[in-house]
Each structure stands twice: as C-alpha cells, then as structure tokens.
TIMI-2910 file (N, C-alpha, C, CB; in pm, 1 decimal, decimal comma, always signed):
<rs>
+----------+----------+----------+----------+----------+----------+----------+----------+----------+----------+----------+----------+------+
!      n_x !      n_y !      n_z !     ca_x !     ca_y !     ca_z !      c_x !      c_y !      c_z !     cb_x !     cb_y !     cb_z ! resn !
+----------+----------+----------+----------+----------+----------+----------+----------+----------+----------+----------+----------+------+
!  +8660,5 ! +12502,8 ! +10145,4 !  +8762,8 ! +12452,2 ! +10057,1 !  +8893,5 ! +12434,2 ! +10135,0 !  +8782,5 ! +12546,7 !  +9937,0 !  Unk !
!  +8970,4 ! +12334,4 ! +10117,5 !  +9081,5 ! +12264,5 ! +10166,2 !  +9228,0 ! +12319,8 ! +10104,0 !  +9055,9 ! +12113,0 ! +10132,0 !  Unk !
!  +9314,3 ! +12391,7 ! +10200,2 !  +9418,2 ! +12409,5 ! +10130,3 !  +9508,2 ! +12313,2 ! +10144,4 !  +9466,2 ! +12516,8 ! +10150,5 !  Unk !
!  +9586,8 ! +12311,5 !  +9995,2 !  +9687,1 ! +12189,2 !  +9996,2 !  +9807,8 ! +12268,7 !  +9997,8 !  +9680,5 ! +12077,1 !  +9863,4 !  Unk !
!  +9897,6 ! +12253,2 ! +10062,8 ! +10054,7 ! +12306,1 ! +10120,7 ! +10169,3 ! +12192,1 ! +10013,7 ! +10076,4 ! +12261,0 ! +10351,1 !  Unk !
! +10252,6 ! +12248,6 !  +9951,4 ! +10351,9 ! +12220,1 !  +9903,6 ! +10426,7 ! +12267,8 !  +9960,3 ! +10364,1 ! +12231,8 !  +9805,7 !  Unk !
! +10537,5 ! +12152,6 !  +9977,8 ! +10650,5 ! +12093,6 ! +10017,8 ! +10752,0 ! +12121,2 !  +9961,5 ! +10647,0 ! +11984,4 ! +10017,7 !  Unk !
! +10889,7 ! +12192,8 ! +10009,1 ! +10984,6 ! +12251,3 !  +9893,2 ! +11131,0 ! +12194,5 !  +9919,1 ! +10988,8 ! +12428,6 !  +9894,8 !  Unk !
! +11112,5 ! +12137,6 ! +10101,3 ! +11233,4 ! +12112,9 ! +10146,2 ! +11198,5 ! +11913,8 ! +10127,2 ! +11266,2 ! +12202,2 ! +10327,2 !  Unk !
! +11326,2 ! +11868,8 ! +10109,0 ! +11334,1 ! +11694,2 ! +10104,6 ! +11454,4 ! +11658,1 ! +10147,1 ! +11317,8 ! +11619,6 !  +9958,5 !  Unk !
! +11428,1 ! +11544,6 ! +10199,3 ! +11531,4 ! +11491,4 ! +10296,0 ! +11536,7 ! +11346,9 ! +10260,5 ! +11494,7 ! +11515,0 ! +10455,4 !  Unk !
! +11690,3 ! +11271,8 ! +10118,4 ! +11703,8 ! +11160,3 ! +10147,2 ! +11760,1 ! +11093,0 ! +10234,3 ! +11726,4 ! +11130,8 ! +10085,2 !  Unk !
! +11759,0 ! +10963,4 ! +10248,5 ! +11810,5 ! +10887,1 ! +10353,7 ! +11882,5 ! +10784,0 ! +10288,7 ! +11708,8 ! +10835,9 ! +10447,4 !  Unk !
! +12038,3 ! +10771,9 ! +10282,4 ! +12123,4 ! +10603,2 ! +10247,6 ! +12126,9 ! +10550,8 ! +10326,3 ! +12257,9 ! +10575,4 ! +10207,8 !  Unk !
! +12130,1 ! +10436,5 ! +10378,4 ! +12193,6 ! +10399,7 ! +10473,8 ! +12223,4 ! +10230,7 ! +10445,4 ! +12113,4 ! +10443,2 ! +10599,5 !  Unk !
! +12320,9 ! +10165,4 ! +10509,1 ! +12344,7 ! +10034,0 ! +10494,7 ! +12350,4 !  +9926,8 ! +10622,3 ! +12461,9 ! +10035,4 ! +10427,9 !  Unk !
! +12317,0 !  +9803,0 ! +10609,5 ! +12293,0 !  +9689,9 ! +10716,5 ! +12366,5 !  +9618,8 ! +10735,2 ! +12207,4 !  +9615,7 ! +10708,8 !  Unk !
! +12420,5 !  +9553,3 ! +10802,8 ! +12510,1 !  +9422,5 ! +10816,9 ! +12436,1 !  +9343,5 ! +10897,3 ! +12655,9 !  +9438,9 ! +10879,0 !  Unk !
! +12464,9 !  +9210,0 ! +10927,6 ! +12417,5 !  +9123,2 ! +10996,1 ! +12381,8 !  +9157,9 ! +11131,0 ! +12492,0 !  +9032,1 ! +10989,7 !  Unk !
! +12520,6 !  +9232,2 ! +11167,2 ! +12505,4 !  +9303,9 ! +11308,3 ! +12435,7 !  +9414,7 ! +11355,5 ! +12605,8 !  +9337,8 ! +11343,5 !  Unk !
! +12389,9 !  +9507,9 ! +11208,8 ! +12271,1 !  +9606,9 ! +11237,6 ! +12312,0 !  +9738,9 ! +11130,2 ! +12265,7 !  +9659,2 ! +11427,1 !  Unk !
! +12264,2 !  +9795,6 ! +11146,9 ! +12288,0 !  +9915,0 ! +11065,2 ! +12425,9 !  +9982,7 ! +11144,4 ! +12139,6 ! +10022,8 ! +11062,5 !  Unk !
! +12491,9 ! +10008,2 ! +11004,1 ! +12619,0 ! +10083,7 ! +11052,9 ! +12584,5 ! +10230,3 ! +11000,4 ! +12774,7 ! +10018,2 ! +10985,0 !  Unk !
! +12538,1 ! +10327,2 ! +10963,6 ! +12477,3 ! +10427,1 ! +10964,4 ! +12432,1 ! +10463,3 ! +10864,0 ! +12525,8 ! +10500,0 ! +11005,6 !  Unk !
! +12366,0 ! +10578,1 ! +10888,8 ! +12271,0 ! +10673,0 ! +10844,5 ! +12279,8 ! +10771,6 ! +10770,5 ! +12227,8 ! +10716,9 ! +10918,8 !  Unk !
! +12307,0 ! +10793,4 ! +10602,2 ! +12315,8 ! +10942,3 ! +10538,9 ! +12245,1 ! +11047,4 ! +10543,5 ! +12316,1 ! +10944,1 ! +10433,7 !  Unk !
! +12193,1 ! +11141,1 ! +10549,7 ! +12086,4 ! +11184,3 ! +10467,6 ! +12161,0 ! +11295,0 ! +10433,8 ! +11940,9 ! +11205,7 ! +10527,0 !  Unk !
! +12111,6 ! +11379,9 ! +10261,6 ! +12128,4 ! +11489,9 ! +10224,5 ! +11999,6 ! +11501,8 ! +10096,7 ! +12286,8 ! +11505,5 ! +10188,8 !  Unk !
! +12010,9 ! +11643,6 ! +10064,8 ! +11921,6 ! +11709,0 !  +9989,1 ! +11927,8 ! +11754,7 !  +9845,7 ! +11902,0 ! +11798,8 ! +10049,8 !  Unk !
! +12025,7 ! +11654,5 !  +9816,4 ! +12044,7 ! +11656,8 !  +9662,0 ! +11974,7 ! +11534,2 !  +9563,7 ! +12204,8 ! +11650,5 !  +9640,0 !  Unk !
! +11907,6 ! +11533,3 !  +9436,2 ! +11927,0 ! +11399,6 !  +9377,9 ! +12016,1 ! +11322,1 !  +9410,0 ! +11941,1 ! +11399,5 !  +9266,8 !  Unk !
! +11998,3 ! +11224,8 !  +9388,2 ! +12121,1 ! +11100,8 !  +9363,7 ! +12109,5 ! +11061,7 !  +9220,7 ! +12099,4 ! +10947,4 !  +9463,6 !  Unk !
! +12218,3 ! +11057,3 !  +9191,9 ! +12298,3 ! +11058,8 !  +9098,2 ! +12431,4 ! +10968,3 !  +9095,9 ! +12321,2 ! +11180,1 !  +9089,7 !  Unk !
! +12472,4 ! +10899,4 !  +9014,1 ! +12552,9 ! +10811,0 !  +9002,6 ! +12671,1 ! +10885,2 !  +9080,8 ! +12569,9 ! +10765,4 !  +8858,1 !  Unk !
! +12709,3 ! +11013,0 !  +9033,8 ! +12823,6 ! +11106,7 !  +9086,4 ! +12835,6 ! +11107,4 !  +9234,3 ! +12801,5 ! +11254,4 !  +9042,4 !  Unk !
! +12679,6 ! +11171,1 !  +9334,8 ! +12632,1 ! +11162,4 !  +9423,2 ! +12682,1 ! +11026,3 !  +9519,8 ! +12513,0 ! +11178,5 !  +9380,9 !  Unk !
! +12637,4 ! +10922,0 !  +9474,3 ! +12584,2 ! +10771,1 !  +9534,9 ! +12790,6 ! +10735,1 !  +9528,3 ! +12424,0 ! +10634,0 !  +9380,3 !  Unk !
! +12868,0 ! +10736,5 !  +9427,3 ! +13019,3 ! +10748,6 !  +9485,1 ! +13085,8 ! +10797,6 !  +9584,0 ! +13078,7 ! +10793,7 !  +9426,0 !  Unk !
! +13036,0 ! +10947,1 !  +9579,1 ! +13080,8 ! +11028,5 !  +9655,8 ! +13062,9 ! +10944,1 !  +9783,9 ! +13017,3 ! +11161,8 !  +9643,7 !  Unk !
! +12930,0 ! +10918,2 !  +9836,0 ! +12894,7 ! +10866,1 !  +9986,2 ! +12928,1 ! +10734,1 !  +9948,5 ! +12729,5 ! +10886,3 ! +10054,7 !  Unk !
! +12952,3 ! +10604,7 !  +9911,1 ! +12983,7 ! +10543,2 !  +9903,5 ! +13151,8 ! +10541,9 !  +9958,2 ! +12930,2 ! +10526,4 !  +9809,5 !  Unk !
! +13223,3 ! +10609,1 !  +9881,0 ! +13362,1 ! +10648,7 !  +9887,4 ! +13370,2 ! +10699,1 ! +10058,9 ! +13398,9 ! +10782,3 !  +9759,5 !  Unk !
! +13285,6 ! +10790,2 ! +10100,1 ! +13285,2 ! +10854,6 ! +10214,1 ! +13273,4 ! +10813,8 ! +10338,0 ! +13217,7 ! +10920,8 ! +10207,4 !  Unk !
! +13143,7 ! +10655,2 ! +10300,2 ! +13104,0 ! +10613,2 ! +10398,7 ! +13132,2 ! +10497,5 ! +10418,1 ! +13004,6 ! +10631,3 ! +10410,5 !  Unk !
! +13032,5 ! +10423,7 ! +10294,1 ! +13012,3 ! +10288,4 ! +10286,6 ! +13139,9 ! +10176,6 ! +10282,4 ! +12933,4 ! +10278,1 ! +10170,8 !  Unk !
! +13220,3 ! +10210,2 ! +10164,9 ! +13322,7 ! +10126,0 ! +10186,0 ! +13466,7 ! +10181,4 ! +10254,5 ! +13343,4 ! +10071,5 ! +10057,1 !  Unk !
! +13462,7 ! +10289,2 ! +10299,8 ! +13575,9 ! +10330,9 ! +10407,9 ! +13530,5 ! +10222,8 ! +10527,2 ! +13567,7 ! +10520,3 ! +10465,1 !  Unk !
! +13430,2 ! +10247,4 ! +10585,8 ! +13394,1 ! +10211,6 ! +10697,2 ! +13412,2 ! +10038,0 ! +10708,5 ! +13253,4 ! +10271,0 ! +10714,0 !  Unk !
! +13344,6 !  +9971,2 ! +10580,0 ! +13383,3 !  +9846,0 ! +10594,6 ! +13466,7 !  +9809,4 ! +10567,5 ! +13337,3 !  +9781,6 ! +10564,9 !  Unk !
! +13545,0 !  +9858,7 ! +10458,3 ! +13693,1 !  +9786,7 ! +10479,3 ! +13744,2 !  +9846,1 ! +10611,6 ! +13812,5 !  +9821,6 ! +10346,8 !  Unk !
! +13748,4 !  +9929,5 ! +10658,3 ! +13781,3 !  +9929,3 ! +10797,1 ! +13767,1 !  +9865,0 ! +10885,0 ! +13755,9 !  +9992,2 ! +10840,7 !  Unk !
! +13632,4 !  +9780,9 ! +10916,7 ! +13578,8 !  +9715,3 ! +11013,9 ! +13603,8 !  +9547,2 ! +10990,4 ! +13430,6 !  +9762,2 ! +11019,6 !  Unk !
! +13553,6 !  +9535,3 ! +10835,0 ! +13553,2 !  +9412,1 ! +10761,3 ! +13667,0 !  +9374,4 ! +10756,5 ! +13504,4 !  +9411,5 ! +10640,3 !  Unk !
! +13722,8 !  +9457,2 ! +10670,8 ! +13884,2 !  +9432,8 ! +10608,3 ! +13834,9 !  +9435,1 ! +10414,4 ! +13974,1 !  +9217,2 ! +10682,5 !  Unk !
! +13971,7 !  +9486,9 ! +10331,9 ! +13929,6 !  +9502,3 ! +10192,4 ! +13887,1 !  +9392,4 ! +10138,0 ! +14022,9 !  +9549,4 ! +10111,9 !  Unk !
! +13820,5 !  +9401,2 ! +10024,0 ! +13721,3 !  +9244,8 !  +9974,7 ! +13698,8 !  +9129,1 ! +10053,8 ! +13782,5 !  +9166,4 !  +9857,5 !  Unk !
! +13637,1 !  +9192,2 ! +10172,1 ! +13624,0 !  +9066,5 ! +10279,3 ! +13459,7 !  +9072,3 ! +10276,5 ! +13707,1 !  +9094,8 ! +10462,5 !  Unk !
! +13394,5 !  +9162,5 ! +10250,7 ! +13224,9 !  +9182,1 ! +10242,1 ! +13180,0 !  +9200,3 ! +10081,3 ! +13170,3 !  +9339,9 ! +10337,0 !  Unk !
! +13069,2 !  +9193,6 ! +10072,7 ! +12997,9 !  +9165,5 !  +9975,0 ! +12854,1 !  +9283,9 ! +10006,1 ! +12972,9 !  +8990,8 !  +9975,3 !  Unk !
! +12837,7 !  +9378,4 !  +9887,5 ! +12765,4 !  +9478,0 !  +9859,7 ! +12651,5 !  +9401,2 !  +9775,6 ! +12847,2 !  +9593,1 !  +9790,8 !  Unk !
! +12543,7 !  +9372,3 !  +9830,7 ! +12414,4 !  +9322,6 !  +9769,9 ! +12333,3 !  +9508,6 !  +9727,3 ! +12306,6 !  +9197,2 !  +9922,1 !  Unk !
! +12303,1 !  +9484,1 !  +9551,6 ! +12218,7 !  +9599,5 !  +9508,6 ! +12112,2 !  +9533,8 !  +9407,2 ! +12312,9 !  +9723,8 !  +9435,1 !  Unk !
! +12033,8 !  +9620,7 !  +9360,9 ! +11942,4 !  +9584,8 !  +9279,8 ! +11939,3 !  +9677,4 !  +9162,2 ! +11823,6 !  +9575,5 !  +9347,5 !  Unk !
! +11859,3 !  +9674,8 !  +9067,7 ! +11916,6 !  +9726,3 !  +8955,4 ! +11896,2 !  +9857,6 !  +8896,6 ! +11891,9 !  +9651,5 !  +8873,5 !  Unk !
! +11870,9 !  +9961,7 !  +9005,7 ! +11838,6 ! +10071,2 !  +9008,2 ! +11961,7 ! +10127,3 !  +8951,8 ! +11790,5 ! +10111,9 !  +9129,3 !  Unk !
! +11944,3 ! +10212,1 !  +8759,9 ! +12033,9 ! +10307,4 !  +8702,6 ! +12144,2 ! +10338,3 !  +8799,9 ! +11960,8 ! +10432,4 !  +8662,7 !  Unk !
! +12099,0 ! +10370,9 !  +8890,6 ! +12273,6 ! +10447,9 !  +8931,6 ! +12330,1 ! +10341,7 !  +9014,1 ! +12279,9 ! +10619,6 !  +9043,7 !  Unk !
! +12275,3 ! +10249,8 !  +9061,6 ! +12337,7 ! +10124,6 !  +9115,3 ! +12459,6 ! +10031,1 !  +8997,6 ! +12192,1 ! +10023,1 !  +9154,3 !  Unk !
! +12405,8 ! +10080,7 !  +8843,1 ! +12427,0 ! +10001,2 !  +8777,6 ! +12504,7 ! +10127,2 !  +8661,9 ! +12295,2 !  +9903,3 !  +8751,5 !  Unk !
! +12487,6 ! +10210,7 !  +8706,6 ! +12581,4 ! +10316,3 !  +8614,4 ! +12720,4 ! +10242,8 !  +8624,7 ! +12592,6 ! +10496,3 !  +8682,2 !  Unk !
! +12778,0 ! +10310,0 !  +8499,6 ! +12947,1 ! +10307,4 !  +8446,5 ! +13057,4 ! +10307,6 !  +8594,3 ! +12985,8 ! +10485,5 !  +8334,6 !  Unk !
! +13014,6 ! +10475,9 !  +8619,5 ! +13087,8 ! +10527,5 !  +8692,4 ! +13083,2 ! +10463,0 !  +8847,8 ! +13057,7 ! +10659,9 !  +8676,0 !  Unk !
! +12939,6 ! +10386,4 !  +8905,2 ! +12916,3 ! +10323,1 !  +9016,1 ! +13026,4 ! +10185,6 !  +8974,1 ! +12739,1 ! +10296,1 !  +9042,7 !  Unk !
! +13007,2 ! +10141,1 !  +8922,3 ! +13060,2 ! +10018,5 !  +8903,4 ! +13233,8 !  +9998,6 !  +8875,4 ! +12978,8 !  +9970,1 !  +8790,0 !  Unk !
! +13255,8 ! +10109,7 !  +8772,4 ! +13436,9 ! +10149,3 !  +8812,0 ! +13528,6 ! +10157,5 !  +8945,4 ! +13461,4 ! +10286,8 !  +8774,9 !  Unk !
! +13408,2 ! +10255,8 !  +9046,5 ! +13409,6 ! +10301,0 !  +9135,1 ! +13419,1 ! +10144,7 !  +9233,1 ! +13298,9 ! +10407,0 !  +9136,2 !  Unk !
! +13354,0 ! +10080,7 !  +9217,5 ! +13320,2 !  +9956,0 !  +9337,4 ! +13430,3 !  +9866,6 !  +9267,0 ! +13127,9 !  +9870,4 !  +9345,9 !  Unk !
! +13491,7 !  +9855,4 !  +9128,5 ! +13589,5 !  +9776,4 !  +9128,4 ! +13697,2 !  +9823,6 !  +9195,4 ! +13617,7 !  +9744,3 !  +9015,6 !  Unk !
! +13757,8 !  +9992,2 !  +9143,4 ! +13852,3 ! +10009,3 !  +9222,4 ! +13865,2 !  +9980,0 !  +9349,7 ! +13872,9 ! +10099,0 !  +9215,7 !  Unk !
! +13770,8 ! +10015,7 !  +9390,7 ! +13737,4 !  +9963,3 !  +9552,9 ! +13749,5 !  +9809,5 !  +9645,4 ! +13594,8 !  +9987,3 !  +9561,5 !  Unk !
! +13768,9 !  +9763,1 !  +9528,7 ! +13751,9 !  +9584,4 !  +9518,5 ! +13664,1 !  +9548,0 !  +9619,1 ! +13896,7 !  +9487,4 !  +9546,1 !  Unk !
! +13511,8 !  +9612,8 !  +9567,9 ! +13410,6 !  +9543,8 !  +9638,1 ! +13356,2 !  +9409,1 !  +9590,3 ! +13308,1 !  +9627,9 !  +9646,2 !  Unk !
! +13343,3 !  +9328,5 !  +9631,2 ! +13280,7 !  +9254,1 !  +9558,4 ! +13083,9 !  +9254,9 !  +9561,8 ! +13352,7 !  +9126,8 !  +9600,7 !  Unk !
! +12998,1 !  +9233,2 !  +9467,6 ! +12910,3 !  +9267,5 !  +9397,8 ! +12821,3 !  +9174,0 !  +9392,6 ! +12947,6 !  +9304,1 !  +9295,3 !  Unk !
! +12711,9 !  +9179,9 !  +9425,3 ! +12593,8 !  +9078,1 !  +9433,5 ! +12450,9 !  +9135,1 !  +9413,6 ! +12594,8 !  +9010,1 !  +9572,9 !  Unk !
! +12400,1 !  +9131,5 !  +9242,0 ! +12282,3 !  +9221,2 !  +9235,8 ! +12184,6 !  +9067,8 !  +9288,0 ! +12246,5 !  +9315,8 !  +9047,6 !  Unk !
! +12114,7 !  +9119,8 !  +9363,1 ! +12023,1 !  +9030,3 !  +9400,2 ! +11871,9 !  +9005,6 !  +9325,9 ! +12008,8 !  +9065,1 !  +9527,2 !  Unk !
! +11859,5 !  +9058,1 !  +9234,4 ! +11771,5 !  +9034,0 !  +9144,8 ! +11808,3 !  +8990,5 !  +8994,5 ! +11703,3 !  +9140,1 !  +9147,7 !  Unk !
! +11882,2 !  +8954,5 !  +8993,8 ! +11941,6 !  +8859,0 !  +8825,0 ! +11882,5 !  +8711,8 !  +8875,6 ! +12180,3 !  +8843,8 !  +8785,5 !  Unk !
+----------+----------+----------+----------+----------+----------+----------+----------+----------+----------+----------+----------+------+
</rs>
C-alpha cells in the first residue's frame, strides 16, 4: 500500500510582463484576497511602473477573476490612475 503525503506549506507566485520581459516576481503564503492583491499591487506593480513608465502612461490588462474585479481592486487602480483593459469582455 502507497502512502500519500500531504502538503501543508504553499507558495503563490504574482508576477507581471511588459513587452520588455518580466519586471518581477512575488511570491507569499497567504490567500489572495482583494485586500492582499492591493497591498502588492500598491507595493510593487504600480510603484514600479509608474516609475519606469511614468503615471497613466501603461495599461494593466486583467481578466475577470473576483478580486481582479472587486470594489476595493478597482478604487484602488483608479486612485492610482491606472488605466484598465479586461481582456475578456
């Protein structure tokens, strides 16, 4: 008889692309959660490109995954003045 081993530790991964390649790599060990997906967003994603880009100079392509499309994601990306492109409408 075959033992089956459960798994207790998990490791997600965010990360985002540009034309020029991946600008990096998240990972942490919590759900994601609309709360979550700001936080690194705020932390990473659009610090870094308006940094690099410049503010509302890039365009955030998502799809329609709940927390992509939560309240609080979407407040969050206006303040931010991202501009927004769900690619599946």
């Amino acid at each position: 008889m075959l033992e089956t081993m459960t798994y207790f530790v998990k490791v997600h991964v965010f990360g985002y692309i540009t034309s020029d390649g991946i600008l990096t790599v998240e990972t942490f060990q919590e759900n994601l959660d609309p709360k979550l997906l700001v936080v690194i967003m705020k932390e990473c994603l659009t610090r870094y490109c308006n940094r690099l880009l410049g503010r509302n100079q890039w365009i955030l392509a998502y799809d329609n995954d709940p927390k992509h499309r939560a309240e609080e994601t979407i407040k969050y990306l206006k303040r931010a003045q991202v501009q927004l492109f769900n690619f599946l409408t």
